[in-house]
C-alpha positions in Angstrom: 5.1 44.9 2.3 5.8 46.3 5.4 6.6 50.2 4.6 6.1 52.4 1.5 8.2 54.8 2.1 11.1 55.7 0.0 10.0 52.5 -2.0 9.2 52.7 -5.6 6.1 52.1 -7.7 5.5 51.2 -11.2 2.1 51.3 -12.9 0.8 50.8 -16.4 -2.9 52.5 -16.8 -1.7 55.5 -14.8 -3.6 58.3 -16.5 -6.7 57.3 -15.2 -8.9 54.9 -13.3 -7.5 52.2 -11.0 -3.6 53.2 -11.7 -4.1 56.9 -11.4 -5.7 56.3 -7.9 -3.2 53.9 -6.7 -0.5 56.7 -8.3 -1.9 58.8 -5.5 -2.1 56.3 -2.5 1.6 55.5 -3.2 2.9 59.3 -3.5 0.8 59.8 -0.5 2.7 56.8 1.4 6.3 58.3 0.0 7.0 56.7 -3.0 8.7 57.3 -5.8 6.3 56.7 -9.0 7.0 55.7 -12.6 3.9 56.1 -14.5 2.8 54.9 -18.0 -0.3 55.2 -20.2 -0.5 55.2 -23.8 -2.8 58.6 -23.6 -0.2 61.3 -23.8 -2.2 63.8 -22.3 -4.0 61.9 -19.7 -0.5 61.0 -18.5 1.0 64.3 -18.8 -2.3 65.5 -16.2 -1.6 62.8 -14.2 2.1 63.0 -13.5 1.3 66.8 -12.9 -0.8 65.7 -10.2 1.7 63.6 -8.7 4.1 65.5 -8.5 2.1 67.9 -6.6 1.8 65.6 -3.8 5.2 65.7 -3.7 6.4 62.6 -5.0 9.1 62.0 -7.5 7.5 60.7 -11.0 9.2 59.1 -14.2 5.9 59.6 -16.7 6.5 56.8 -19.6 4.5 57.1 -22.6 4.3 53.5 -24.0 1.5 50.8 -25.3 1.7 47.9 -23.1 1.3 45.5 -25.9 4.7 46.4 -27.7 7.6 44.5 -25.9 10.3 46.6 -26.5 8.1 49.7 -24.8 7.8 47.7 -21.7 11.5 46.8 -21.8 12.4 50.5 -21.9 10.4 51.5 -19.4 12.1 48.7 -17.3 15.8 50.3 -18.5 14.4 53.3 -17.2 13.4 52.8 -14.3 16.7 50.9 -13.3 18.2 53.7 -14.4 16.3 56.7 -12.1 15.4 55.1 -8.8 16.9 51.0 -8.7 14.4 48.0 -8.7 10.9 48.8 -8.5 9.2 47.4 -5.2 5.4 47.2 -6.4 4.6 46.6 -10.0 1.1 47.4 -11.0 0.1 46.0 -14.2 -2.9 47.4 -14.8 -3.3 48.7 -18.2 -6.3 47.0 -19.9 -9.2 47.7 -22.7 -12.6 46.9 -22.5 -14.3 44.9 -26.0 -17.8 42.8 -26.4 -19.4 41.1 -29.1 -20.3 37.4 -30.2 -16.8 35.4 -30.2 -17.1 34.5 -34.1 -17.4 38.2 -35.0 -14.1 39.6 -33.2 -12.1 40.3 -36.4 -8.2 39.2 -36.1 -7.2 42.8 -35.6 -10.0 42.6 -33.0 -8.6 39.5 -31.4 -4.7 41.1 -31.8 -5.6 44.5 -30.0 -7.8 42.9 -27.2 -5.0 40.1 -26.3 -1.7 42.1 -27.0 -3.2 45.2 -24.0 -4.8 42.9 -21.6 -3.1 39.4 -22.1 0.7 40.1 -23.2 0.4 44.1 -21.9 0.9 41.9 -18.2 3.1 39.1 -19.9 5.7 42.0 -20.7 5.5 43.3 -17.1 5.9 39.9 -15.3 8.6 39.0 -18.1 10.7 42.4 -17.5 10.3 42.9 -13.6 10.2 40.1 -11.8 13.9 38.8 -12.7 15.0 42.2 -11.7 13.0 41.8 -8.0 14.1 38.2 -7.9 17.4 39.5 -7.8 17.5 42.4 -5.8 16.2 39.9 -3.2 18.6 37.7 -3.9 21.2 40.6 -3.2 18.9 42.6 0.0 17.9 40.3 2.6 15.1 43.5 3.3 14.0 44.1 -0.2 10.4 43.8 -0.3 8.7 43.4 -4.1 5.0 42.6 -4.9 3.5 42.6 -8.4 0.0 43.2 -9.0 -1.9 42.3 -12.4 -5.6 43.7 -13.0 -8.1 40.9 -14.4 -11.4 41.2 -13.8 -14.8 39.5 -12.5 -14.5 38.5 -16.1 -11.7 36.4 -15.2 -13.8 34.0 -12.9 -17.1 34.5 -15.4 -17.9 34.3 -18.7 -20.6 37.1 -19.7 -21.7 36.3 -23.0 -21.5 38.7 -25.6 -17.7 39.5 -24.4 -15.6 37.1 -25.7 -12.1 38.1 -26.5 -12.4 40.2 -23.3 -13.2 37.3 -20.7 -10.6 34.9 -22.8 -8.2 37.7 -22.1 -9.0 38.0 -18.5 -9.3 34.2 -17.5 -5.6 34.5 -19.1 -4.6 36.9 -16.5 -5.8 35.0 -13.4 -4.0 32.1 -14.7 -0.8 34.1 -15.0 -1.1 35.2 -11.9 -1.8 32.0 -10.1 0.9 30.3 -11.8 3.5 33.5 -10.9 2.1 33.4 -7.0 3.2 29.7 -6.9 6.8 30.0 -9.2 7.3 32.9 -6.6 7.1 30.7 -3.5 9.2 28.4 -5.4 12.4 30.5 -5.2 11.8 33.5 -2.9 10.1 34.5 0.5 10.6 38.3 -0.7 8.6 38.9 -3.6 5.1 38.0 -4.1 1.7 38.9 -5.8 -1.7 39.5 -6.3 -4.7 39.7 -9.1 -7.4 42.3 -9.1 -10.6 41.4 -10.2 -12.8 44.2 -10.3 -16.6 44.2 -10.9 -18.5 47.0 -12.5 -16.5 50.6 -11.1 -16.4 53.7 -12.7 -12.9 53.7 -14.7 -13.3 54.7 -18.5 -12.6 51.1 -19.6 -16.1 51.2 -21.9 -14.8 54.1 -23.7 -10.9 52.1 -24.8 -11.6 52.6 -28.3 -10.5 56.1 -28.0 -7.0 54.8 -27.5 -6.9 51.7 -30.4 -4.2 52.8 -32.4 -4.7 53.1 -36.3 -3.0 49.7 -37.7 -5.0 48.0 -34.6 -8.3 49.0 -36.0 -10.8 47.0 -38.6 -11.9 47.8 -41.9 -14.9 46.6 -41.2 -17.4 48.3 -39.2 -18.4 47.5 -35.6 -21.2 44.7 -35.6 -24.8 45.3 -34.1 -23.6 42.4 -31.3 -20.3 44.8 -30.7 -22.4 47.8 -30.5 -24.8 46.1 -28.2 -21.8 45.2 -25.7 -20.4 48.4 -25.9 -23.8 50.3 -24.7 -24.3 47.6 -22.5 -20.7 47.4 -20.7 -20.6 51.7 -20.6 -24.4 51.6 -18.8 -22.9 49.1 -16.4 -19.4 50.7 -15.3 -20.9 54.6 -15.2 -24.1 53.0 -13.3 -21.4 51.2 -10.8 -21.1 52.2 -7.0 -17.7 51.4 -5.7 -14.7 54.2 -6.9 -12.0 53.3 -8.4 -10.1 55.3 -5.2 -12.0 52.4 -3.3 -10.7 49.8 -5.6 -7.0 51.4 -5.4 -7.2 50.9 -1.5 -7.9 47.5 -1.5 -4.9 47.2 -3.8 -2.8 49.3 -1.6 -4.2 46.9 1.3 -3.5 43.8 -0.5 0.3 44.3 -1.2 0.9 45.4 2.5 -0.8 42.1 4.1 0.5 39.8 1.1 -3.7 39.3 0.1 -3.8 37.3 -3.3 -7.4 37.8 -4.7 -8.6 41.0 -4.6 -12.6 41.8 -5.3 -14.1 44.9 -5.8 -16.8 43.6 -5.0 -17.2 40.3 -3.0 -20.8 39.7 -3.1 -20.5 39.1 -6.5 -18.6 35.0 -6.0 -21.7 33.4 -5.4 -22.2 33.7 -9.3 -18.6 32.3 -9.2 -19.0 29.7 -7.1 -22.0 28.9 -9.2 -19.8 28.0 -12.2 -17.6 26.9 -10.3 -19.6 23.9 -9.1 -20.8 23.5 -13.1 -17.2 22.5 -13.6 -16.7 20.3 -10.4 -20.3 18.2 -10.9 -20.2 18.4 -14.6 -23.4 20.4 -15.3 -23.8 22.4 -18.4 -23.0 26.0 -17.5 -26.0 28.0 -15.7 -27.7 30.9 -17.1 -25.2 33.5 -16.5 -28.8 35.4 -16.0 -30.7 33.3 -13.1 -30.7 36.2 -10.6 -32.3 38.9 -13.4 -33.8 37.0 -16.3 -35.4 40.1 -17.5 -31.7 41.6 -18.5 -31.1 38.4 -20.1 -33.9 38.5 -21.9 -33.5 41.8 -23.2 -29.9 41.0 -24.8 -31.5 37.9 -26.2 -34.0 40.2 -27.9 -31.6 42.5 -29.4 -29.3 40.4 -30.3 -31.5 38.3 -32.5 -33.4 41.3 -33.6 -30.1 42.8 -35.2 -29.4 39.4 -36.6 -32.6 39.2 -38.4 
């Protein structure tokens, strides 16, 4: 995308983390902004903020996962500033635990935020940005959909989470190539984000009511959740770091975007698993001793 200015962005997420910072790159670069989060309050600071930097903001209050929310916000946006030119889906939760003991509510929260949360964006914007290109030989579109390292890994003890976010790169691959298919105008990328300070360890705040279990969170959930918020408060990069390279990304037509690059050689270590057939590696070669310690606490709680 050659030029911001006078475009229009739309992010799910935008109350905090990685949307909230790219909410402020793109008001910055003269966009108009649509913002969404399911945290009322979050998103009414947030489009506050915005607004003070002098951009013009539609704040949505929806929950990714419920289609006709997404749809909506589609309507209107249409409705206040035309065809979005970046679409940021980016909303996402963070869960852990062993696979067997995710719960189906578990399983239905997790998948319909991060899996079908994106599904709904792809599904509702990119027939509208097909079109507009169709009709503008200069309209520029790009959508961007947050996965994770996650996506290219699988940590154990965070099951419905990585299935979720192997989901997502493959969504996005897939969209990258039905793009180039029909258009030359309208094209996309996927985040995959290591460990960055973002609030994602502490989604449970957000799990609406009817999404929640009966049952109690299990010692292997607890475990993940103390393990995953040590690891994203601990982490380096910013998420206003993060939001640059996404800003970055959609301006030079980048596909894969990493948060932190140094972090594929345990990709291309799995990667060559599934290429020569091995079993896959111990996710914990390069630091045993943190492997070890899950491995002690998880069959400590388990009796």
């Amino acid at each position: 995308m050659k030029s911001f200015q006078g475009k229009t962005a739309v992010l799910t997420g935008a109350g905090s983390g990685f949307g909230l910072e790219v909410a402020r790159l793109a008001a910055r670069a003269g966009m108009n902004v649509v913002m969404a989060d399911v945290q009322q309050d979050a998103l009414d600071r947030a489009a506050e903020e915005i607004r003070g930097l002098g951009a013009q903001v539609l704040p949505v209050r929806l929950d990714v996962s419920k289609a006709g929310d997404v749809e909506a916000m589609g309507a209107a946006t249409v409705e206040r500033f035309g065809v979005p030119h970046l679409v940021f889906n980016n909303a996402g939760v963070g869960f852990g635990g062993l696979i067997w003991e995710h719960t189906l509510k578990d399983w239905e929260w997790v998948v319909g935020v991060n899996l079908m949360g994106v599904a709904h964006g792809v599904r509702v914007f990119t027939p509208l940005m097909i079109e507009a290109a169709r009709n503008d030989p200069g309209y520029e579109g790009h959508i961007v959909n947050t996965a994770s390292m996650a996506g290219l890994l699988n940590a154990p003890n965070m099951g419905v989470y990585n299935v979720t976010k192997h989901a997502v790169v493959s969504m996005s691959e897939t969209l990258y190539q039905d793009l180039h298919l029909v258009t030359d105008q309208v094209d996309c990328s996927v985040l995959c984000p290591y460990f960055v300070p973002t609030g994602i360890h502490e989604s449970h705040r957000n799990r609406p009511k009817d999404a929640r279990s009966d049952s109690k969170a299990t010692p292997s959930q607890l475990i993940a959740q103390a393990n995953s918020a040590k690891a994203v408060t601990s982490g380096k990069v910013t998420a206003a770091e993060v939001a640059q390279k996404v800003m970055d990304a959609v301006r030079d037509r980048q596909f894969y975007i990493y948060s932190h690059p140094q972090a594929l050689a345990i990709v291309q270590k799995r990667l060559e698993d599934v290429v020569q057939g091995r079993n896959p590696s111990d996710p914990f070669e390069a630091k045993p001793e943190i492997g070890e310690k899950l491995r002690q606490a998880l069959r400590a709680a388990m009796g």
